[in-house]
C-alpha positions as CSV (number, residue, x, y, z in Angstrom):
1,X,-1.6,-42.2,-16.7
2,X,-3.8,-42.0,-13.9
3,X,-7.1,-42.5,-13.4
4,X,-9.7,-39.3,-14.6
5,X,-6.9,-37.6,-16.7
6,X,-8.4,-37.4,-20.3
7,X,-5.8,-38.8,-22.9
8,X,-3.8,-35.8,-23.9
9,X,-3.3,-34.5,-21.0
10,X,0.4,-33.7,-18.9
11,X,1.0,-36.4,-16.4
12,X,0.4,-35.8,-12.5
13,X,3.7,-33.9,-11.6
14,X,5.6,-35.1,-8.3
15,X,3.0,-34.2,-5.3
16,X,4.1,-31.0,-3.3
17,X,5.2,-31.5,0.3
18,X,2.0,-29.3,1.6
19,X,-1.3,-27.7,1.0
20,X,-1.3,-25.2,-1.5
21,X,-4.4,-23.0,-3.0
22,X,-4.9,-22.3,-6.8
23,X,-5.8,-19.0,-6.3
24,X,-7.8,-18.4,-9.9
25,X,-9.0,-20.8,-12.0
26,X,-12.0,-22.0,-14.2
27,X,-13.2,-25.5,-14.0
28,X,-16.0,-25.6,-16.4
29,X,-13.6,-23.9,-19.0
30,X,-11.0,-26.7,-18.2
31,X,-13.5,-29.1,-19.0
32,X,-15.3,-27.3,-22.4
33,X,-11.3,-26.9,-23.0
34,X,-10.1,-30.3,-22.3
35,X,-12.7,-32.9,-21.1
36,X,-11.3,-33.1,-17.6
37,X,-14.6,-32.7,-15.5
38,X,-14.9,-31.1,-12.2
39,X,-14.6,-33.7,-9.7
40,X,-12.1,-35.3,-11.6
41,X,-10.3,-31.9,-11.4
42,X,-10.1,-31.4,-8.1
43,X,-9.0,-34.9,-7.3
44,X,-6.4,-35.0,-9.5
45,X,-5.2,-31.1,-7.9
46,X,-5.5,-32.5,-4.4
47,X,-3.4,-36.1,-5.5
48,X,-0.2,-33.6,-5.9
49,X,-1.1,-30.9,-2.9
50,X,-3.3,-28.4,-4.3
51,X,-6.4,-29.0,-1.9
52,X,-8.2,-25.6,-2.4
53,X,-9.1,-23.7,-5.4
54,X,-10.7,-20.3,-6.2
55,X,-13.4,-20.9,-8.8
56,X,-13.5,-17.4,-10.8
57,X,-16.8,-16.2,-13.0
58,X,-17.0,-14.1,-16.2
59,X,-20.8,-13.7,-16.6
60,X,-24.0,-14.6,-15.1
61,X,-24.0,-17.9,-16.0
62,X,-20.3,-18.9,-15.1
63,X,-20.6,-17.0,-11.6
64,X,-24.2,-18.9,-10.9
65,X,-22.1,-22.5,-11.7
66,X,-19.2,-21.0,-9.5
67,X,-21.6,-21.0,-6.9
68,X,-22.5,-24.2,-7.6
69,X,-19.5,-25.8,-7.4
70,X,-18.2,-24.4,-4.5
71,X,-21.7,-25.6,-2.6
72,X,-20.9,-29.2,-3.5
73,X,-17.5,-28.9,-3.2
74,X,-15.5,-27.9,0.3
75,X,-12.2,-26.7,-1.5
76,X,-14.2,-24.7,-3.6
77,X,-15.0,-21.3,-2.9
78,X,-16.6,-18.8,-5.9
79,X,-15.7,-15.0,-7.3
80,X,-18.5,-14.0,-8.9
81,X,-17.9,-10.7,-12.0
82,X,-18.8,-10.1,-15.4
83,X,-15.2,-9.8,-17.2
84,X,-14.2,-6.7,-18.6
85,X,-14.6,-8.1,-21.9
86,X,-17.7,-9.0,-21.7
87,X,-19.0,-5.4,-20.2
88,X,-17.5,-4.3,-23.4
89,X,-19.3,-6.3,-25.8
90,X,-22.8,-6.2,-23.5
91,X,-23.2,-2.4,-24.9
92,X,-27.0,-0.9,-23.9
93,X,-27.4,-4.1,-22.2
94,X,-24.5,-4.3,-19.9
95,X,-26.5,-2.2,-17.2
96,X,-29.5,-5.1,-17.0
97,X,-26.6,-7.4,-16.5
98,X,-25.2,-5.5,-13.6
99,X,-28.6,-5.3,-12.0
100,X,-28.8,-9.0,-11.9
101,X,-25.5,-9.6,-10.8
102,X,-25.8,-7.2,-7.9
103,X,-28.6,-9.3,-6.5
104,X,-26.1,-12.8,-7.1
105,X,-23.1,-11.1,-5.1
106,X,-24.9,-11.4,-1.7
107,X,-26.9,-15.0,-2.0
108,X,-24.2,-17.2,-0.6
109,X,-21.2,-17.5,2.2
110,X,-19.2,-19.8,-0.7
111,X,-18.7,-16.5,-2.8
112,X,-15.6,-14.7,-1.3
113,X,-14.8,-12.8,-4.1
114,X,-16.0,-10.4,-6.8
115,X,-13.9,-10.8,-9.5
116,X,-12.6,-11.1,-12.3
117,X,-13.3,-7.4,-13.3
118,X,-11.0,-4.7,-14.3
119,X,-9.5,-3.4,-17.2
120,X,-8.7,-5.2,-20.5
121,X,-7.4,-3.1,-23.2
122,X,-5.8,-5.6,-25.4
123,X,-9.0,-7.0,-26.7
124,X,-11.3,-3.9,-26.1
125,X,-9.5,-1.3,-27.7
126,X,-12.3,1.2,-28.5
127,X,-13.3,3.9,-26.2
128,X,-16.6,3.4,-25.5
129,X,-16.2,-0.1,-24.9
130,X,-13.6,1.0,-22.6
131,X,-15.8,3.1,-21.2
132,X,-18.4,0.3,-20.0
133,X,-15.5,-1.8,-18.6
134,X,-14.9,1.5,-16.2
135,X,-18.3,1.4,-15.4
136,X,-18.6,-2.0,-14.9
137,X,-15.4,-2.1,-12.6
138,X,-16.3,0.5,-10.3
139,X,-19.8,-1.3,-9.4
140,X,-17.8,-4.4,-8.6
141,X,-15.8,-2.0,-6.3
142,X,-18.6,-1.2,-4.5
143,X,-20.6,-4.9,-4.4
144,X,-17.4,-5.6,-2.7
145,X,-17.5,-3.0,-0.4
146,X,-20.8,-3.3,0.4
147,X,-20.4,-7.1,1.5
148,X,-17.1,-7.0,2.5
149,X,-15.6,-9.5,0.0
150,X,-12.5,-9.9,-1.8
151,X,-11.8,-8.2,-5.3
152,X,-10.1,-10.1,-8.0
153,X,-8.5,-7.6,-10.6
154,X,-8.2,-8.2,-14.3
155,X,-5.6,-6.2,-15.9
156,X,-4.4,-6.4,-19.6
157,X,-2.6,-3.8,-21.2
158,X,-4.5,-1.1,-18.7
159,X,-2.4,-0.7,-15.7
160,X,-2.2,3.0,-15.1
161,X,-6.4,3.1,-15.9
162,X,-6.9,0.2,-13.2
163,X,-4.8,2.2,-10.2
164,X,-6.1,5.2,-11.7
165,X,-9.8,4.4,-10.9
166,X,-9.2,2.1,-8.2
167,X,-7.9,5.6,-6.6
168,X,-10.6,7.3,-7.6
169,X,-13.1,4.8,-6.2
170,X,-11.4,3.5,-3.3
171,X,-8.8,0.8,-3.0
172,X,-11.1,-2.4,-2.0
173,X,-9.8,-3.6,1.7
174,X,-8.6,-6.9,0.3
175,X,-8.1,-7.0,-3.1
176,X,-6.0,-9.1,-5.6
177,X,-4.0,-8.5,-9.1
178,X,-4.8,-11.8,-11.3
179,X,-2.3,-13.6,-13.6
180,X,-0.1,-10.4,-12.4
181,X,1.3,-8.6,-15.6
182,X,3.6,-6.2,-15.1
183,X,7.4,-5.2,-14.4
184,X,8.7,-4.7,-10.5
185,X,8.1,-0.9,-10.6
186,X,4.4,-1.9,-11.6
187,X,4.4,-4.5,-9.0
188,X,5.8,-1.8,-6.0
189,X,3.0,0.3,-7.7
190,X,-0.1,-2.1,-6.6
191,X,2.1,-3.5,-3.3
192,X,1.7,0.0,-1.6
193,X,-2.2,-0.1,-1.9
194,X,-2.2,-3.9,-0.2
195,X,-2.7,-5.7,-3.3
196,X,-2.0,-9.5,-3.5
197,X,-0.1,-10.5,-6.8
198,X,-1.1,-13.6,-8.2
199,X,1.4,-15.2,-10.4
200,X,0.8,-17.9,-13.4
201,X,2.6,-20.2,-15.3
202,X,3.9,-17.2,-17.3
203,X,6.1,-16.7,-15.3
204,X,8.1,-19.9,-16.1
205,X,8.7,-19.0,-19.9
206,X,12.3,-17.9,-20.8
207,X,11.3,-14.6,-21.9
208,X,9.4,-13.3,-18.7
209,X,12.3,-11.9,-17.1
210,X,9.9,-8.9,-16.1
211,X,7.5,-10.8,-14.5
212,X,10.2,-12.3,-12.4
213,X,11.7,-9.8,-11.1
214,X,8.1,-8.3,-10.0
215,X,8.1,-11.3,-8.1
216,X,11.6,-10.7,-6.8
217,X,10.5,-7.5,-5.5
218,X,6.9,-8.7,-3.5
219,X,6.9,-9.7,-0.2
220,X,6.5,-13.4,1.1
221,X,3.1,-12.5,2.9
222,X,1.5,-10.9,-0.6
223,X,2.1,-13.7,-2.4
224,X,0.0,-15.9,-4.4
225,X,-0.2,-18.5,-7.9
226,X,-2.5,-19.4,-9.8
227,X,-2.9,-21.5,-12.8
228,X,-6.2,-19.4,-14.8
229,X,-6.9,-22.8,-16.0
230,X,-7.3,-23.8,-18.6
231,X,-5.1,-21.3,-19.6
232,X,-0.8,-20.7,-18.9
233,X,0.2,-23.7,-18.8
234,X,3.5,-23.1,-17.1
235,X,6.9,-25.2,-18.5
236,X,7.4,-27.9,-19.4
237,X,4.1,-28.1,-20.6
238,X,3.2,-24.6,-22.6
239,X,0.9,-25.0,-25.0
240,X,-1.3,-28.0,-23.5
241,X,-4.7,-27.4,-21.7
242,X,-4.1,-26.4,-17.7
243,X,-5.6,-27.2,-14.8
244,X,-5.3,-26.9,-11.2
245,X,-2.9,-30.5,-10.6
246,X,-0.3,-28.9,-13.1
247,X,0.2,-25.6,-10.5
248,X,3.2,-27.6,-9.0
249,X,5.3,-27.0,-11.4
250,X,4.9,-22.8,-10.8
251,X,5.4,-23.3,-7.1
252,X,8.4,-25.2,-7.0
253,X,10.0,-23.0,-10.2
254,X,8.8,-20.3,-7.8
255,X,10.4,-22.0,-4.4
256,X,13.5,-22.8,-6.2
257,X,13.7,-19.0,-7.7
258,X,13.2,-17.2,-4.0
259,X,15.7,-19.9,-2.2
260,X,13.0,-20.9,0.1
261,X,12.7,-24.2,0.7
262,X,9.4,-26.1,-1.0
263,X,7.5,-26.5,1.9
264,X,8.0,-23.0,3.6
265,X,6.6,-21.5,0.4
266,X,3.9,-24.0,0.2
267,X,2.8,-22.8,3.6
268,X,2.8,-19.5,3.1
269,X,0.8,-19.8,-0.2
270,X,-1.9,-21.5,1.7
271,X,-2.1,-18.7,4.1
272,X,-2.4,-15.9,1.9
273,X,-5.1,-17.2,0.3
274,X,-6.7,-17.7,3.8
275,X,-6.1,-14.1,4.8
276,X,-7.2,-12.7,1.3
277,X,-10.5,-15.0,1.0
278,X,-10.6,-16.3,4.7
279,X,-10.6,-20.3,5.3
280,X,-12.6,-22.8,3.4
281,X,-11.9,-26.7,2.8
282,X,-12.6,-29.9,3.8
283,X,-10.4,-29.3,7.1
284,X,-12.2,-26.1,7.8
285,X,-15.3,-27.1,9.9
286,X,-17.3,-24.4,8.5
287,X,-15.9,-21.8,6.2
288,X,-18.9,-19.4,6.0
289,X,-18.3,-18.5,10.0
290,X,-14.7,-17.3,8.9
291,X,-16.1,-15.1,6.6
292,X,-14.8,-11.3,7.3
């Protein structure tokens, strides 16, 4: 076992021929979740090719350490949100929590992102707490509007609601479907309002032929994976903790799936995260200026 892997842990898989990005992930989960700190996180990701990773808030206090990360770290950039689950349970007090997020959305060039927020029926199943996640989703819309930034969607059990009022409130100008969902007809759905689909480990189990065949049906340049760390862990590891060095295995079931060889699709992973969040890493001399 290498170095900075907690015991328990999946080994480093074979190291990728070329950069890729981890589009979503959550590093202070991954270590809460496993013991696999930060630093050692990212050093373990970049070891096997996965030099850049998207750093994803839930609440104020995960988005103000997403900042933080991605500060002191260059292949770190932040998405800053209260998740729909959590507008659900904030009830009277969700709108004091929106206030104080608005004014965190703004305060640095490392947050390319407002996200995750959306729509999560499977765990919020009662209507007014459905209601606040509607409420809550539409001011992200417009914090990302307003600064120009990059929405990271949460959907769960929701998806005509989440195109219904992304419709109704404007489809953001760059904007991405997390841990993607849904079947190809769903898929075509969010393609022909620009989205990005981001696909998980998920989609390596044996019974996810649906998921598959939405990524069958979206375009090479819309494309993008994710591990949700420390969450979906793809095969052959299901069931153990994730992290960001384990997204190889995704990206060459994924490679191997579309008959592109690994490196192409390595390549073109890496630049759709570029053109959804803009540049950022240790190579980029100084990601705030690419900022859109």
């Amino acid at each position: 076992m290498r170095p900075g892997l907690p015991a328990g842990l999946p080994p480093l898989p074979e190291p990728l021929p070329g950069p890729v990005t981890d589009a979503h992930t959550h590093l202070v989960s991954t270590q809460d979740f496993s013991g696999l700190d930060p630093a050692d996180a990212l050093a373990a990701a970049a070891q096997v090719g996965v030099t850049r990773v998207v750093e994803v808030g839930c609440d104020l206090a995960s988005s103000l350490e997403a900042i933080r990360l991605a500060e002191r770290f260059p292949e770190v950039i932040a998405s800053v949100a209260i998740h729909p689950n959590d507008a659900a349970r904030l009830g009277s007090r969700l709108g004091r929590e929106l206030e104080s997020l608005a004014t965190l959305v703004g305060s640095s060039p490392r947050i390319r992102a407002v996200g995750e927020t959306g729509l999560d029926y499977f765990r919020t199943r009662e209507v007014d707490g459905q209601q606040r996640q509607k409420l809550s989703f539409a001011a992200h819309l417009g914090w990302a509007a307003e600064h120009r930034l990059a929405v990271v969607i949460h959907d769960r059990d929701a998806h005509e609601d989440v195109l219904d009022l992304l419709d109704a409130e404007g489809v953001p100008e760059r904007f991405m479907i997390h841990c993607f969902s849904g079947d190809a007809a769903f898929a075509r759905r969010c393609l022909e309002r620009g989205a990005f689909l981001s696909f998980p480990g998920t989609v390596t189990f044996k019974a996810n032929q649906a998921l598959r065949e939405a990524f069958d049906v979206t375009p090479a340049d819309r494309i993008l994976v994710e591990t949700d760390a420390p969450y979906l862990t793809p095969m052959p590891y299901r069931g153990k903790a994730n992290a960001s060095y384990l997204m190889p295995h995704t990206v060459r079931f994924l490679a191997e799936r579309r008959g592109m060889e690994l490196a192409e699709f390595c390549g073109l992973l890496h630049r759709n995260a570029s053109v959804l969040f803009g540049d950022w890493g240790p190579e980029s001399a100084a990601p705030e200026e690419t900022r859109s």
